[in-house]
N, C-alpha and C positions, 0 to 999 in steps of 0.2 A: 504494500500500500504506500503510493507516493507522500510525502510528508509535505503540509504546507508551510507556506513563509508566517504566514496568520495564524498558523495554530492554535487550537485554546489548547486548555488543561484540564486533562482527566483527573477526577478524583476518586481512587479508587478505594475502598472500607468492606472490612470483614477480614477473618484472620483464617490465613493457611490452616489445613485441617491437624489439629494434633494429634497425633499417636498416628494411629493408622486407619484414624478413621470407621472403628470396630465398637461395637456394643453402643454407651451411651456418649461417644464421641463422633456423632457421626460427621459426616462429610459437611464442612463448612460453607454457604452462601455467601456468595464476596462480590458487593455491588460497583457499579460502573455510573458516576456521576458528573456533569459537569461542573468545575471547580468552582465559576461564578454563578453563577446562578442555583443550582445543589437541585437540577433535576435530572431523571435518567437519561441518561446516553447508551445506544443500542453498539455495543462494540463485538470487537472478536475476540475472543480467548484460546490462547493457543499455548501450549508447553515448549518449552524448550527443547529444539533437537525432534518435535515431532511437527508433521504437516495439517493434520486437523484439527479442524476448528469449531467454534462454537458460536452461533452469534445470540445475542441477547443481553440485556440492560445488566440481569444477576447472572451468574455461571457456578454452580454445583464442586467445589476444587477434590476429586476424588485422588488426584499425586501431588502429595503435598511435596514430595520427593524432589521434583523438578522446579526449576523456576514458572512463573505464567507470568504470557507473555499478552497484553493489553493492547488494542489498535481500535480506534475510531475515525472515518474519517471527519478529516479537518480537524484532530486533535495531536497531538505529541504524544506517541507511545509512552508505553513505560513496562516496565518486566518487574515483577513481583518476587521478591525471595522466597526459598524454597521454605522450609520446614523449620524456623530457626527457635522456635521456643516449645520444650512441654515439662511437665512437671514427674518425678521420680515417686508417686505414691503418695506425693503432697506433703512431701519430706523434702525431696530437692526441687530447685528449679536448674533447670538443663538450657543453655541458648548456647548457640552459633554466632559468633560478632561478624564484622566484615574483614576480619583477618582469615577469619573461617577456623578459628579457633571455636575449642568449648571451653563455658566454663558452668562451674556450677557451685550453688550455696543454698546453705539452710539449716537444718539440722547438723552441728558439732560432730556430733555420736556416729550418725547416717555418714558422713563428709568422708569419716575416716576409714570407713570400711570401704569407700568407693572410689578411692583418687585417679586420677589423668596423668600419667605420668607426661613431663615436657615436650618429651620428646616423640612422645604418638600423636599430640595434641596438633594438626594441620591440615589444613584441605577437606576441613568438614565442608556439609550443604546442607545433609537434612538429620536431625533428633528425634528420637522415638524413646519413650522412656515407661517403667511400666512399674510394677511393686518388687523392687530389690534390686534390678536390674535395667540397662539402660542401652540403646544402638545407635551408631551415628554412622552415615553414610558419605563418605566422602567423592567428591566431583569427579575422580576414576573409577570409580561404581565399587570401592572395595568397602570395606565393614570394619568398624572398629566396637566391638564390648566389653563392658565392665560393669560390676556391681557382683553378688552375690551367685556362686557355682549352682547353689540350690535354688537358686530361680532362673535360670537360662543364661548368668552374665559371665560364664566360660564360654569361648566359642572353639570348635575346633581347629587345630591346623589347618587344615585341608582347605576352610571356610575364609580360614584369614588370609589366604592365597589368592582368591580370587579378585576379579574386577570384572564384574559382570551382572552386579546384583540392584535389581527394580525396585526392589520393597524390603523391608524387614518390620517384623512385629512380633510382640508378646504374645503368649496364650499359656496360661499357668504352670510357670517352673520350667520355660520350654521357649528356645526364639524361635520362630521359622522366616524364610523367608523365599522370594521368587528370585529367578535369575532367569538372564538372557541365553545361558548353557547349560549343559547338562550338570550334574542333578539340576532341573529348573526347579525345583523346590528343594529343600533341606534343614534339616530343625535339629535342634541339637538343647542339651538339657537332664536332667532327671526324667520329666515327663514323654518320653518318648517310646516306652517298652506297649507291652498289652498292647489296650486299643487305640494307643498312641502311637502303636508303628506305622512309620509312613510308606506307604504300596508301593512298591516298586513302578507300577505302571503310572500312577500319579508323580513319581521323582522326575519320569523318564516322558512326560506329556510336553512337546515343544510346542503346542498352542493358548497354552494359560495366560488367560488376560486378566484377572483378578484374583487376590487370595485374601481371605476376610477369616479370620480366629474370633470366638472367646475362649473361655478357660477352660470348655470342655469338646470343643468340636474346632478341626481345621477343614477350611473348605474352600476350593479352588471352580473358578469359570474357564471355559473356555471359548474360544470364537466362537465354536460351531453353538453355541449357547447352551452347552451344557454344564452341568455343575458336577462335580464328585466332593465324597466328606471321608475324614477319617477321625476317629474319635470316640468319646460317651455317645450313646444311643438319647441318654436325657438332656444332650446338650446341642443335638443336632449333626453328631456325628456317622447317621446311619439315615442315608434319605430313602422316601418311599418310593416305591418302582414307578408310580407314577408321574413325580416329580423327576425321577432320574432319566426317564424315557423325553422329556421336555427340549426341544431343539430351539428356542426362541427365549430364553433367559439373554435380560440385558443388564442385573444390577441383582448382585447379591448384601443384604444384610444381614447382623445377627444383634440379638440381644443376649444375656447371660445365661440364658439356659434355650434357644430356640435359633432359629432359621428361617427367611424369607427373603421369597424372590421373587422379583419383579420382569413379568413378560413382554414382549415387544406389543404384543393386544391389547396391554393395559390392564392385563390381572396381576394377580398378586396370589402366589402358594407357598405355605409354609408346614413346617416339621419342625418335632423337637418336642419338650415337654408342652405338654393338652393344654395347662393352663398359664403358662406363659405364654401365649402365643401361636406355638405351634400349630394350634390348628386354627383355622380361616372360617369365622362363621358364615351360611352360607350364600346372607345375602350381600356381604363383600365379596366373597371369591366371585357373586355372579357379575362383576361391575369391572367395563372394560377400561376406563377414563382414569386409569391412579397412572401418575407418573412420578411422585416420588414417597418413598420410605423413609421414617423417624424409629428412632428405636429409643425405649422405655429400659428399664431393667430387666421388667417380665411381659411388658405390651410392644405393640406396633400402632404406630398413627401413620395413614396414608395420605395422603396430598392427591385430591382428583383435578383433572385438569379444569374444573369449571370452580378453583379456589376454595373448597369445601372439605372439613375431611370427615374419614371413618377412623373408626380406632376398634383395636381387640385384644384381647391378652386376659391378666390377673387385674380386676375391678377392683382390689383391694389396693393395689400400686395408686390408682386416680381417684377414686372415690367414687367418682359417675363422668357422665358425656351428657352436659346439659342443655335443653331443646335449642336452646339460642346459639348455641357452640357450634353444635349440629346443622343449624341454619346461617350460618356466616358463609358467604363465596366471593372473601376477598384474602384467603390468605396467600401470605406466600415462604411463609418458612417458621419450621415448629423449634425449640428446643426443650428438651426435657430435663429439668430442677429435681432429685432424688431427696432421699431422705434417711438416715440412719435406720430409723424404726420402719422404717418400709413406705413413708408416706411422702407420696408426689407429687407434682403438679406438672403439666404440660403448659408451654407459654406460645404463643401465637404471636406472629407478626403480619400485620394487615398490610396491602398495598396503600392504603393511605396513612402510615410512619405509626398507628396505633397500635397497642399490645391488646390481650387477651389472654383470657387464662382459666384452665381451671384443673380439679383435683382439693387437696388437702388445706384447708384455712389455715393449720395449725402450721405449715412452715415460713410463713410471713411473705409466701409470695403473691395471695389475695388476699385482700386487694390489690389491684395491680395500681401503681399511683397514679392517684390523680392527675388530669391533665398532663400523660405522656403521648407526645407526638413526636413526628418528623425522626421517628426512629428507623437506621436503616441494618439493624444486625443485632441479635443476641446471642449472649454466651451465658449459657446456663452450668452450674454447681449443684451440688446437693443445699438446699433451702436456699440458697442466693440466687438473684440473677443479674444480669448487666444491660443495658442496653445503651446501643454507641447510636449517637444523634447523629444526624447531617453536619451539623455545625460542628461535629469532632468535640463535644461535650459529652458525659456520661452519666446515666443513672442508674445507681444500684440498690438494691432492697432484698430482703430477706430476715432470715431466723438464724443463718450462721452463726456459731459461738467462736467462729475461727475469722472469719472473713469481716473486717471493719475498715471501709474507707475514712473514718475519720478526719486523720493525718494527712490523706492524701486529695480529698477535694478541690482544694486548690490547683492540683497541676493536671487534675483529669481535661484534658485542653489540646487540641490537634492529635488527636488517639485517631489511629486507622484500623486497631485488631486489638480483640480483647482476649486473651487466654485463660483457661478456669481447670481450678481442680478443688478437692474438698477442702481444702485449707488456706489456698493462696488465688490471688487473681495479679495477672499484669497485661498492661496494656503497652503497644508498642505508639510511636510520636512519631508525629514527621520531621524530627530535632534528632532521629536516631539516638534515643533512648527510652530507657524503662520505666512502667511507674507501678510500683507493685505494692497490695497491700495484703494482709495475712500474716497468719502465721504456720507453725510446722503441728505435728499432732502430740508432738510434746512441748506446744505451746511457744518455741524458741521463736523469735522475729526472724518474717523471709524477707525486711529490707535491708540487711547490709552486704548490698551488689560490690562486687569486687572490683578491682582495677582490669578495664580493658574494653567492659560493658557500654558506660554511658558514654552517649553519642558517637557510639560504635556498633548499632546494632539497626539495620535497615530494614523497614518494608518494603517500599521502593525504588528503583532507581529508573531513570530514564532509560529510554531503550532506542539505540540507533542501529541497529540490525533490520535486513529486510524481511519483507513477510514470508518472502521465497526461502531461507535460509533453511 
């Protein structure tokens, strides 16, 4: 795409997807804004090093791994950094600066059992981090981990050899991940014996375009739109021959004990435990119009294309799906707020910048506040939530006993991406720095950011490459 002399400026908000986008992280919505004015701009989104694209105002970021790459005409590109912030169990916080170094702080106790040594520390792009353990993938496609043997943060030789790897993620006591070669998948860990052995025919599949874990089930798509599992049978590790027979899968999810996936028709079939989810009541399954999936703990909220959703799972997670909730068809992106004791809320975002919500009164996210607008992205916690304005302002509420902006109100101001775990939240600036408030789970403060961090740590950058590249 030709660049003009007159260019405006895109503003782009919503934050790279953390982890890998599994269970209740799901896949990030990252809008596309004019910078004066702060209305949508209909652009392209495209990955770095890949040819297709995406055109529309929001774009879904399913590889947080890669850079995305932005183009409007009559605007000045810009390419978005890959994966540079997520959090270690809500013990550590994990980034990527623009040296492409990691660094990491938080918990003393945790810190020490996890260090980076100097001289591994280079050529990071994308963080994935997960409970004990933690993976970074650096811009030669090789893999570096640390953290705890007994949850997947020994990797193997073999592993540490390569340069060819797409993705990497947790799944309890266990990393796996995809690659460009053979084995195209391999996971390594404690959890890997029994039903965690990985099939030789799934190692040895060169058409895997997605692999999606939780802590009981790993499961891979391929082109031809099919999916294979391996795993607990209660976790979605064992699919039914009818889903397996399915040649038109475009989008697999999972929540913590279940599976579902999304048809090119417009349906939506799931497996795993009965009432998590797993099964599809049947006047969803019969509805061909869902084009995207939210994942709950133990529910599914689906997205039809006429702005409306259904939802199904464990009723005890939300409480109910209220007539009015049911009757909205302006939304355009859910996030799901947990809860210690089981109780949740689902939060909605309306195409005209209004929130929504419902579920459990008791974690302080209903009411949702008064007079919130012009909102264009949330990032939901367990009892917290955030939502990032237009104007790069932010509003956050909840029941957290960890999570207090307090201190930090003040500099919540020019935020592009807000990042969330059950203890800590930070937001990235267009000053190329952090604003971070929380704490760890043994209460330690997650704001004293090391040397290297502040205004060193990018969302975006301009981008002078062609569309053709």
């Amino acid at each position: 795409m030709k660049e003009n002399n007159m260019a405006n400026t895109l503003l782009i908000m919503g934050r790279r997807t953390q982890g890998a986008g599994c269970n209740t992280l799901c896949y990030s919505r990252i809008v596309a804004l004019d910078a004066a004015t702060l209305e949508p701009v209909t652009a392209l989104w495209r990955y770095e090093g890949e040819e297709t694209t995406t055109q529309g105002n929001a774009f879904y970021d399913r590889d947080s791994v890669n850079r995305l790459i932005v183009t409007a005409e009559g605007y000045d590109s810009v390419i978005l950094s890959a994966g540079n912030v997520d959090f270690d169990s809500g013990m550590l916080i994990n980034i990527i600066n623009n040296d492409k170094q990691l660094k990491q702080w938080g918990s003393l106790g945790y810190m020490r059992l996890y260090p980076i040594a100097d001289e591994d520390n280079h050529d990071f792009q994308k963080v994935t981090a997960s409970f004990g353990c933690s993976f970074a993938i650096r811009t030669d496609g090789s893999i570096f981990g640390w953290g705890d043997p007994k949850n997947g943060g020994q990797l193997k030789p073999t592993t540490l050899e390569r340069k060819d790897i797409l993705e990497v993620m947790p799944s309890d006591k266990a990393g796996v991940l995809r690659a460009n070669g053979s084995p195209y998948i391999e996971q390594w860990g404690p959890s890997t014996t029994g039903v965690f052995v990985l099939p030789d025919y799934i190692a040895e599949m060169d058409n895997i375009v997605d692999l999606v874990c939780n802590d009981k089930a790993r499961i891979v798509l391929t082109n031809e739109g099919k999916v294979y599992a391996w795993g607990a049978a209660e976790g979605g590790g064992f699919i039914p021959e009818y889903i397996a027979n399915l040649t038109d899968i475009v989008a697999v999810h999972v929540n913590t004990a279940s599976a579902c996936v999304l048809r090119s028709n417009g349906q939506v079939a799931a497996w795993g435990r009965y009432d998590a989810g797993g099964v599809v009541p049947d006047e969803i399954a019969a509805l061909t119009d869902i084009v995207h999936i939210y994942s709950g703990y133990l529910s599914y909220v689906a997205l039809r294309a006429n702005g409306s959703i259904v939802i199904w799972g464990l009723l005890d997670e939300y409480s109910n799906f209220p007539d009015e909730i049911a009757a909205l068809t302006n939304i355009v992106d859910v996030q799901y707020c947990g809860s210690p004791i089981g109780h949740g809320n689902y939060v909605l975002l309306c195409d005209d910048g209004t929130v929504q919500g419902f579920g459990y009164e008791n974690t302080g996210i209903l009411p949702i506040p008064e007079g919130l607008n012009n909102v264009v992205t949330l990032s939901g916690a367990p009892q917290y939530c955030s939502a990032l304005k237009k104007d790069g302002t932010v509003v956050n509420w909840g029941n957290s006993i960890y999570i207090d902006d307090s201190q930090v109100r003040d500099k919540l101001v020019n935020v592009r991406g807000i990042y969330s775990s059950t203890y800590c939240m930070a937001a990235i600036t267009t000053d190329d720095s952090l604003v971070v408030w929380g704490q760890t789970a043994d209460q330690e403060p997650m704001t004293l950011i090391p040397d290297g961090v502040q205004g060193n740590i990018s969302y975006m950058q301009p981008y002078e490459g062609s569309s053709s590249e």
